[in-house]
CHARMM-style PDB file with segment names, atoms N, HN, CA, C and O in Angstrom:
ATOM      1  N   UNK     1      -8.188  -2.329  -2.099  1.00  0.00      PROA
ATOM      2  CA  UNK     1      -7.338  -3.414  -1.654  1.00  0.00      PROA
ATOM      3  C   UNK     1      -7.012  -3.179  -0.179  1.00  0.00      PROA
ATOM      4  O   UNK     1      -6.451  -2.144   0.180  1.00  0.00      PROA
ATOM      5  N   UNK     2      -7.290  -3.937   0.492  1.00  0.00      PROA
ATOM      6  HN  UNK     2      -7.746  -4.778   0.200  1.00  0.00      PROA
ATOM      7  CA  UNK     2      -7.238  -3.902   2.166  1.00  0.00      PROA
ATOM      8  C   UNK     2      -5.743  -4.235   2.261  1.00  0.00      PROA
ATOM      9  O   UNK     2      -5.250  -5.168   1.627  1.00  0.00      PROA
ATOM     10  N   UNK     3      -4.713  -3.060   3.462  1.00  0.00      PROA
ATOM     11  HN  UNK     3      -5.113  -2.303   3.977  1.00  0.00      PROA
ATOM     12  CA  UNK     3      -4.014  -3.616   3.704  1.00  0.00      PROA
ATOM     13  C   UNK     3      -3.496  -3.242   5.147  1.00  0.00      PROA
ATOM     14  O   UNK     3      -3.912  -2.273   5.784  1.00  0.00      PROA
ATOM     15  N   UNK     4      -2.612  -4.061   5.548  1.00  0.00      PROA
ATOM     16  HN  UNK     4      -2.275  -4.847   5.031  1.00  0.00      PROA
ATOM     17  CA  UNK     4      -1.746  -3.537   7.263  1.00  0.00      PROA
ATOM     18  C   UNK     4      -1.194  -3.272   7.457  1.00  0.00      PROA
ATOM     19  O   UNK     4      -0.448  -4.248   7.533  1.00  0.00      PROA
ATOM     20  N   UNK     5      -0.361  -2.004   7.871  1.00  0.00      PROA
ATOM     21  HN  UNK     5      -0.967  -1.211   7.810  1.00  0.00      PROA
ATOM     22  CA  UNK     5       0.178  -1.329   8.397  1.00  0.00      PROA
ATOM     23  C   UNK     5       0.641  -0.960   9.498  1.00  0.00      PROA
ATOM     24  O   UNK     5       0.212   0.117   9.910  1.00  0.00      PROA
ATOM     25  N   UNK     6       1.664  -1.702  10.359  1.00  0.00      PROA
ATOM     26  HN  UNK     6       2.013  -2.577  10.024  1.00  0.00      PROA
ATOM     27  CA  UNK     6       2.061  -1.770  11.712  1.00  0.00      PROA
ATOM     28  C   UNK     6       3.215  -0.650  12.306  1.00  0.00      PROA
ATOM     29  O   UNK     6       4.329  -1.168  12.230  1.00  0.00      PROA
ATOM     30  N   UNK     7       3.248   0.141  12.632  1.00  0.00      PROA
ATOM     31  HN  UNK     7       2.343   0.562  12.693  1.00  0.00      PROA
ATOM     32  CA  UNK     7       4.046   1.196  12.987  1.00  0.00      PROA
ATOM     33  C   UNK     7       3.966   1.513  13.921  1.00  0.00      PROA
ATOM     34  O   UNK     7       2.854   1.570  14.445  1.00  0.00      PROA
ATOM     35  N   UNK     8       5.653   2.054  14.924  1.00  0.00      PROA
ATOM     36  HN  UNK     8       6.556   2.008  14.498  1.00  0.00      PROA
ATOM     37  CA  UNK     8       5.594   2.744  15.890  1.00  0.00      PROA
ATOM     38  C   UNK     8       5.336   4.144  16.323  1.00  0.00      PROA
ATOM     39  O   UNK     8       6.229   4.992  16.343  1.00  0.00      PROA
ATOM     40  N   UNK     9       4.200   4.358  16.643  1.00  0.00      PROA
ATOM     41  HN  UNK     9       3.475   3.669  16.627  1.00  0.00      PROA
ATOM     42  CA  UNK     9       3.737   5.951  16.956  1.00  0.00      PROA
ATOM     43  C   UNK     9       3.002   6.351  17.668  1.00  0.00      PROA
ATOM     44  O   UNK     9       1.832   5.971  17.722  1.00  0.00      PROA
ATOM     45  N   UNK    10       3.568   7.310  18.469  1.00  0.00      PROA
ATOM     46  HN  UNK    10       4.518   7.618  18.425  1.00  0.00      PROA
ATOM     47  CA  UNK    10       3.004   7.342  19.929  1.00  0.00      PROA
ATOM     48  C   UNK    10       1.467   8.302  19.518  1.00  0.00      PROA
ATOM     49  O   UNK    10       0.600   8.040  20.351  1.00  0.00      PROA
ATOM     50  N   UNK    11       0.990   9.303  18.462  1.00  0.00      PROA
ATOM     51  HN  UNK    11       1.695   9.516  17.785  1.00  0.00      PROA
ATOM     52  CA  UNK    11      -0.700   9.099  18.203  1.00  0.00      PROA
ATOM     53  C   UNK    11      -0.838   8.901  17.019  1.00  0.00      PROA
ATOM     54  O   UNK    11       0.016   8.924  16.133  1.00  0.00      PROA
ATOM     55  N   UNK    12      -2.502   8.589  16.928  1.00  0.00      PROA
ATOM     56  HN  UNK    12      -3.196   8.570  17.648  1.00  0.00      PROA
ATOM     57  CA  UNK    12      -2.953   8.019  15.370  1.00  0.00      PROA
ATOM     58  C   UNK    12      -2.109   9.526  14.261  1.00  0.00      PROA
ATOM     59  O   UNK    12      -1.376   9.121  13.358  1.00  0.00      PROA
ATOM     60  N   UNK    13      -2.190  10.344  14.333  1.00  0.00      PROA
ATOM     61  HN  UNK    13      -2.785  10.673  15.066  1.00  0.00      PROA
ATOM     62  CA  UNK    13      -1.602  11.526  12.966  1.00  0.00      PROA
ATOM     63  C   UNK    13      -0.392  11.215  12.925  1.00  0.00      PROA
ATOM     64  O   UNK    13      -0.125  11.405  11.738  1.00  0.00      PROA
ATOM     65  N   UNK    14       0.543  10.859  13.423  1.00  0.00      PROA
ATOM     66  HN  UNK    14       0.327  10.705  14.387  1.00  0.00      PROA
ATOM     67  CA  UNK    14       1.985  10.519  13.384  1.00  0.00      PROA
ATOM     68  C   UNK    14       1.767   8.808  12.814  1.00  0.00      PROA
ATOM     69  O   UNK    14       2.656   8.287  12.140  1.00  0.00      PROA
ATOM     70  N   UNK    15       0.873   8.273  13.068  1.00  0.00      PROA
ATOM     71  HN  UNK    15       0.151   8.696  13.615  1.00  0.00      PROA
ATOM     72  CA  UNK    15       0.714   7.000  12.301  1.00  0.00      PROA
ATOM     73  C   UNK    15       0.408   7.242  10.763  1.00  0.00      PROA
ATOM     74  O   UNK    15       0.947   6.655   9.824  1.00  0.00      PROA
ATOM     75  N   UNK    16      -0.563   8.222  10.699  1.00  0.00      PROA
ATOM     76  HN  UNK    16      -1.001   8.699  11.461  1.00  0.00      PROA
ATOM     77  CA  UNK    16      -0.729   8.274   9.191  1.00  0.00      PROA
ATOM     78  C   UNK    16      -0.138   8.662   8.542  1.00  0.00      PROA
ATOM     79  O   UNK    16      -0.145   8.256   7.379  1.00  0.00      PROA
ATOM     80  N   UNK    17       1.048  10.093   9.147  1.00  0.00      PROA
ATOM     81  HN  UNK    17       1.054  10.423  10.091  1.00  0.00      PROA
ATOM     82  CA  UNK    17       1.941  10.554   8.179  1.00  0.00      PROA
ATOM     83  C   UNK    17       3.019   9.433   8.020  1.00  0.00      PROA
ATOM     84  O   UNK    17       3.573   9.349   6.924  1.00  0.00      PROA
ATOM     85  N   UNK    18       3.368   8.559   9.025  1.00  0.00      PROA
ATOM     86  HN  UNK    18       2.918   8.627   9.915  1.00  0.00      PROA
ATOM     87  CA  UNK    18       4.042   7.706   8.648  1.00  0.00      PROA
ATOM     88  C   UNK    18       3.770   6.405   7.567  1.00  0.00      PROA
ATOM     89  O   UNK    18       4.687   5.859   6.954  1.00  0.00      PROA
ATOM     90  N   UNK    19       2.319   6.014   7.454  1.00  0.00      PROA
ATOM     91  HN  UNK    19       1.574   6.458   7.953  1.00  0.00      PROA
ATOM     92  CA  UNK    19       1.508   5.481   6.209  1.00  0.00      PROA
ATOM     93  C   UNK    19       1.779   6.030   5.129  1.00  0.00      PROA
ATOM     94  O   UNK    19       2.227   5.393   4.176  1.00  0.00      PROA
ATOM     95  N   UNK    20       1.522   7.470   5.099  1.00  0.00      PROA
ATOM     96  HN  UNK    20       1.158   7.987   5.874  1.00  0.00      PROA
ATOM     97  CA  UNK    20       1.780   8.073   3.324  1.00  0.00      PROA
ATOM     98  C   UNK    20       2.586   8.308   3.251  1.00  0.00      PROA
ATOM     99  O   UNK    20       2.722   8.613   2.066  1.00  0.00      PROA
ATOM    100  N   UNK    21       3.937   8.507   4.001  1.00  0.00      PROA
ATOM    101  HN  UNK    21       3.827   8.259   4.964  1.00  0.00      PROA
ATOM    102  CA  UNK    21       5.498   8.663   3.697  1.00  0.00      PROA
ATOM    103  C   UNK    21       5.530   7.255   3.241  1.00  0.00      PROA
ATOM    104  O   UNK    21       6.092   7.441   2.162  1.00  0.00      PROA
ATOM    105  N   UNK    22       5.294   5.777   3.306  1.00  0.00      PROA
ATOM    106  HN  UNK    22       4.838   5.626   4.183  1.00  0.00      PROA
ATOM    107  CA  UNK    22       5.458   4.484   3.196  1.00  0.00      PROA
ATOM    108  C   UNK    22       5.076   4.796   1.884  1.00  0.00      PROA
ATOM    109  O   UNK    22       6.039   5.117   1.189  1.00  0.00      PROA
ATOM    110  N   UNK    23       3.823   4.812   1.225  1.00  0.00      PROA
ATOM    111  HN  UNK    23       3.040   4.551   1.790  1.00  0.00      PROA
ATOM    112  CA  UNK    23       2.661   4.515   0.158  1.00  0.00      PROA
ATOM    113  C   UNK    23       3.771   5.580  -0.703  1.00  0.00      PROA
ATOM    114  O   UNK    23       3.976   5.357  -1.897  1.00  0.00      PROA
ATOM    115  N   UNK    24       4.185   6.279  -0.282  1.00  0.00      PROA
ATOM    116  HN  UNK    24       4.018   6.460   0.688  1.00  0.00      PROA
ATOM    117  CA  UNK    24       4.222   7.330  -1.228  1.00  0.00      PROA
ATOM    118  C   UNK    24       5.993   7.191  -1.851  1.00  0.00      PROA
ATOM    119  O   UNK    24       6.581   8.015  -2.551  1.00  0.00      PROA
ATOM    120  N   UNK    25       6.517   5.888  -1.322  1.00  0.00      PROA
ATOM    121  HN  UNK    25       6.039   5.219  -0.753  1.00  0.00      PROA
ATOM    122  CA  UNK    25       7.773   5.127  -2.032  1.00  0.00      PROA
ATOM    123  C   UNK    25       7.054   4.499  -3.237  1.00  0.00      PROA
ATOM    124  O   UNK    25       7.507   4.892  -4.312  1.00  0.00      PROA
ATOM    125  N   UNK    26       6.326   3.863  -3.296  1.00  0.00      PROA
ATOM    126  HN  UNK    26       5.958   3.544  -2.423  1.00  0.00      PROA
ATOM    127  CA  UNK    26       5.178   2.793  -4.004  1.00  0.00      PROA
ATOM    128  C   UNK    26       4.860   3.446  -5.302  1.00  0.00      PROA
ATOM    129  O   UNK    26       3.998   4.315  -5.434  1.00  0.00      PROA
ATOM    130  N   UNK    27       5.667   2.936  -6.323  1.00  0.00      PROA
ATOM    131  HN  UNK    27       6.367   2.230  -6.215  1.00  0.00      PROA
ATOM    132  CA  UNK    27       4.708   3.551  -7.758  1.00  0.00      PROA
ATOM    133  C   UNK    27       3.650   2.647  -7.890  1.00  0.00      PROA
ATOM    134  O   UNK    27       3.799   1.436  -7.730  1.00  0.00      PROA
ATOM    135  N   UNK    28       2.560   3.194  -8.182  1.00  0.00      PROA
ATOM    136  HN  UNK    28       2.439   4.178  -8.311  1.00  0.00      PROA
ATOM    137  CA  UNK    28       0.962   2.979  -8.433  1.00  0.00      PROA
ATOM    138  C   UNK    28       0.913   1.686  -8.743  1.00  0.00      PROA
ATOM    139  O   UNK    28       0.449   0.770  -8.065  1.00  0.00      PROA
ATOM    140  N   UNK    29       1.719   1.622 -10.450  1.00  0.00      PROA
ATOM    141  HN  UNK    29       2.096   2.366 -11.001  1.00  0.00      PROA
ATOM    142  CA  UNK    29       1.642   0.342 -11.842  1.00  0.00      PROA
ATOM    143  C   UNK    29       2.333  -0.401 -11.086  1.00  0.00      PROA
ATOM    144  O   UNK    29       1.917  -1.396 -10.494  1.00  0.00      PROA
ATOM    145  N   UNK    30       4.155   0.333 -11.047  1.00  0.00      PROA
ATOM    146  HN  UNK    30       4.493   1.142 -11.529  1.00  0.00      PROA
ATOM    147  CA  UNK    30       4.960  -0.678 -10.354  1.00  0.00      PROA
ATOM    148  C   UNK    30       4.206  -1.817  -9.400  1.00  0.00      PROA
ATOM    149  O   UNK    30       4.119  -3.003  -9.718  1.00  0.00      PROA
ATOM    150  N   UNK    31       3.701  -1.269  -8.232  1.00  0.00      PROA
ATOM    151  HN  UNK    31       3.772  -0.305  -7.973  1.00  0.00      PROA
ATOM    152  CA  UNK    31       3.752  -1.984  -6.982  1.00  0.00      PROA
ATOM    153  C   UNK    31       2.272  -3.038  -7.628  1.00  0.00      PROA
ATOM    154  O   UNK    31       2.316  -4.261  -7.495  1.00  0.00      PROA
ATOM    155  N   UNK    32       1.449  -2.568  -8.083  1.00  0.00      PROA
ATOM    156  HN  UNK    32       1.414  -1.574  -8.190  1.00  0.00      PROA
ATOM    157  CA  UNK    32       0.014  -3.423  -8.628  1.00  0.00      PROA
ATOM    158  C   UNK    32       0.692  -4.566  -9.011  1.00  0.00      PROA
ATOM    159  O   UNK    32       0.654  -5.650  -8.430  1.00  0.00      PROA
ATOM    160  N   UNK    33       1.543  -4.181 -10.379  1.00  0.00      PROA
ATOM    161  HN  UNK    33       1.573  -3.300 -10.851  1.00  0.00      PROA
ATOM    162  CA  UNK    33       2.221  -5.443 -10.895  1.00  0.00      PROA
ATOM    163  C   UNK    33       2.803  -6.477 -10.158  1.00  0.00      PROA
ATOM    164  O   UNK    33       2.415  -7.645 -10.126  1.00  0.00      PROA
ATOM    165  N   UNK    34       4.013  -5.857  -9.407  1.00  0.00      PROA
ATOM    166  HN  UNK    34       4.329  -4.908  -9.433  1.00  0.00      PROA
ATOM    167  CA  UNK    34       4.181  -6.645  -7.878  1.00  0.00      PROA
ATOM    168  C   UNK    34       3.432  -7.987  -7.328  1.00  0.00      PROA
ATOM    169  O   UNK    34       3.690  -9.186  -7.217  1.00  0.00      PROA
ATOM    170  N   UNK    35       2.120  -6.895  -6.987  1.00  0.00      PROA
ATOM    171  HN  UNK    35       1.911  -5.921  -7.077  1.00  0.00      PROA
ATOM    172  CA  UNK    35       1.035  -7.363  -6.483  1.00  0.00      PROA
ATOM    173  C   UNK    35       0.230  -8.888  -6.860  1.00  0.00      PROA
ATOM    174  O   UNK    35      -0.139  -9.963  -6.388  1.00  0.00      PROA
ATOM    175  N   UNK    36       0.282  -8.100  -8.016  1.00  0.00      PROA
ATOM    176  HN  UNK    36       0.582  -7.226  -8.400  1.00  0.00      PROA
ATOM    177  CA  UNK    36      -0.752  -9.111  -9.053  1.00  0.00      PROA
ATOM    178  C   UNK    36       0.251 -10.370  -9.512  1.00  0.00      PROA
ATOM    179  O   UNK    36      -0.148 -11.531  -9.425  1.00  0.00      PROA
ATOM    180  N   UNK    37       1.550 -10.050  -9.993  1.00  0.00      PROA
ATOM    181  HN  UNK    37       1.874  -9.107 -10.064  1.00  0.00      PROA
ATOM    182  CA  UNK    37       2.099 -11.178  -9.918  1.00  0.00      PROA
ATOM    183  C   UNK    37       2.975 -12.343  -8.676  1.00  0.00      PROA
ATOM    184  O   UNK    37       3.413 -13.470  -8.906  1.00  0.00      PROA
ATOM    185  N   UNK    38       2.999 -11.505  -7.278  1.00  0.00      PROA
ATOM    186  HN  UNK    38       2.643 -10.589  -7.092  1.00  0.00      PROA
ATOM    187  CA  UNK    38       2.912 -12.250  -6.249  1.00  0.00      PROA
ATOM    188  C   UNK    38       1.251 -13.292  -5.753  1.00  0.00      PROA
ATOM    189  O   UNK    38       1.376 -14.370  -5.172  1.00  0.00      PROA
ATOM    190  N   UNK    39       0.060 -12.808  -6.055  1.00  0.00      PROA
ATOM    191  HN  UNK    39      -0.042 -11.932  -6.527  1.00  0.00      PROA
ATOM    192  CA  UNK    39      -0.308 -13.308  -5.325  1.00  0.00      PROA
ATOM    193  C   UNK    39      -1.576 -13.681  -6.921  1.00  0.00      PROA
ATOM    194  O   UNK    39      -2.646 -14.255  -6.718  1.00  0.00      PROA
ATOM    195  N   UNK    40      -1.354 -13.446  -7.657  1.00  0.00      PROA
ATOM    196  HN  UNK    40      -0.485 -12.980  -7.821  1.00  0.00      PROA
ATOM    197  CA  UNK    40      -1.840 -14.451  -9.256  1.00  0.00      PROA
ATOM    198  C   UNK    40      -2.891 -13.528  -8.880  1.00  0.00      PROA
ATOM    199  O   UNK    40      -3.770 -14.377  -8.732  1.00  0.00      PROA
ATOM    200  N   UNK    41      -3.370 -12.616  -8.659  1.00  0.00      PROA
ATOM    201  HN  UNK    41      -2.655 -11.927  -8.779  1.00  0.00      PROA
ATOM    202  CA  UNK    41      -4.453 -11.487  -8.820  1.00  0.00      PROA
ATOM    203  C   UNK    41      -4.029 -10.685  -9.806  1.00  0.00      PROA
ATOM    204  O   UNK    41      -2.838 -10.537 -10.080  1.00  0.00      PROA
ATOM    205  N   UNK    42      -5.157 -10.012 -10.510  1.00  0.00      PROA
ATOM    206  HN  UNK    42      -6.124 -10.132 -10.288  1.00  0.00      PROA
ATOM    207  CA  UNK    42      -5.013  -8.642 -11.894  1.00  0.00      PROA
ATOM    208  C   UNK    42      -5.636  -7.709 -10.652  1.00  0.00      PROA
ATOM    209  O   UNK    42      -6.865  -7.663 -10.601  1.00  0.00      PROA
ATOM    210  N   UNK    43      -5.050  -7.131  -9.874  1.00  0.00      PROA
ATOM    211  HN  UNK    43      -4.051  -7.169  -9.916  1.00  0.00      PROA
ATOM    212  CA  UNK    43      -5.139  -5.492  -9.563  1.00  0.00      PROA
ATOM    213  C   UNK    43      -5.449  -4.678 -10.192  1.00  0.00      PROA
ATOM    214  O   UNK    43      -6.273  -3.805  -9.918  1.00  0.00      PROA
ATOM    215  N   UNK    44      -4.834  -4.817 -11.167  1.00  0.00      PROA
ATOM    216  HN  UNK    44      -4.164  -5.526 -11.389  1.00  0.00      PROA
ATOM    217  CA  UNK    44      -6.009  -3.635 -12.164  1.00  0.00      PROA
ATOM    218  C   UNK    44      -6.794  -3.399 -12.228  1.00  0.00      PROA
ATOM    219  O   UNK    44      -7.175  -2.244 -12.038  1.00  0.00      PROA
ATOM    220  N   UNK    45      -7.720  -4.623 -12.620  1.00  0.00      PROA
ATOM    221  HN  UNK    45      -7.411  -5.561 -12.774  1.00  0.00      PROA
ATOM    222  CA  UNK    45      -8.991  -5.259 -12.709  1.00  0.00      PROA
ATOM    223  C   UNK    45      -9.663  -4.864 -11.632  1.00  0.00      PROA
ATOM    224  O   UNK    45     -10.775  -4.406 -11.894  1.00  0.00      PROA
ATOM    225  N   UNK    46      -9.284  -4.892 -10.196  1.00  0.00      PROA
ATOM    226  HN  UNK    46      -8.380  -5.264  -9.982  1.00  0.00      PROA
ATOM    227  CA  UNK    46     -10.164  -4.519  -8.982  1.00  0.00      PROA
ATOM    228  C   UNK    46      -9.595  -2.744  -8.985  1.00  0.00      PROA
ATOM    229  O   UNK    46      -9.289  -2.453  -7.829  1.00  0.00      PROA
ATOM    230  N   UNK    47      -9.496  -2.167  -9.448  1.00  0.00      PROA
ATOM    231  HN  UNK    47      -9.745  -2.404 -10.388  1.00  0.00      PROA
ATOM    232  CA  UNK    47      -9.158  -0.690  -9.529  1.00  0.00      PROA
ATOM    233  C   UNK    47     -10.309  -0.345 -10.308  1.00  0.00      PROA
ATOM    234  O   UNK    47     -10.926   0.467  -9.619  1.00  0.00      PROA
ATOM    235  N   UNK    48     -11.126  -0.599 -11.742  1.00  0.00      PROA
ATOM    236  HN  UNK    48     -10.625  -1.258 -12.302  1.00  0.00      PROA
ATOM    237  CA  UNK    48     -11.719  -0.146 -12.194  1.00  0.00      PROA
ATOM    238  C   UNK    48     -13.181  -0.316 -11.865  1.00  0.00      PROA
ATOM    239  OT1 UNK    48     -14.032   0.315 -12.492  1.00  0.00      PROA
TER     240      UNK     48
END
């Protein structure tokens, strides 16, 4: 699932730790479900 990620950080490694500190609030099911019922997609479905 493609997504964007806009953050302030002065280099790319301070961008990414700031990406997986983000992702890593995000439960897996939780956020899919989210997902799938914001935008009428089964996420699941594109996981397997």
């Amino acid at each position: 699932m493609p997504s964007v990620f806009i953050t302030v950080a002065k280099t790319k490694d301070e961008a990414v730790a700031k990406r997986t500190e983000l992702l890593s609030y995000i439960h897996p099911e939780v956020g899919l479900k989210f997902m799938s019922f914001a935008y009428g997609i089964d996420f699941n479905d594109l996981r397997k």
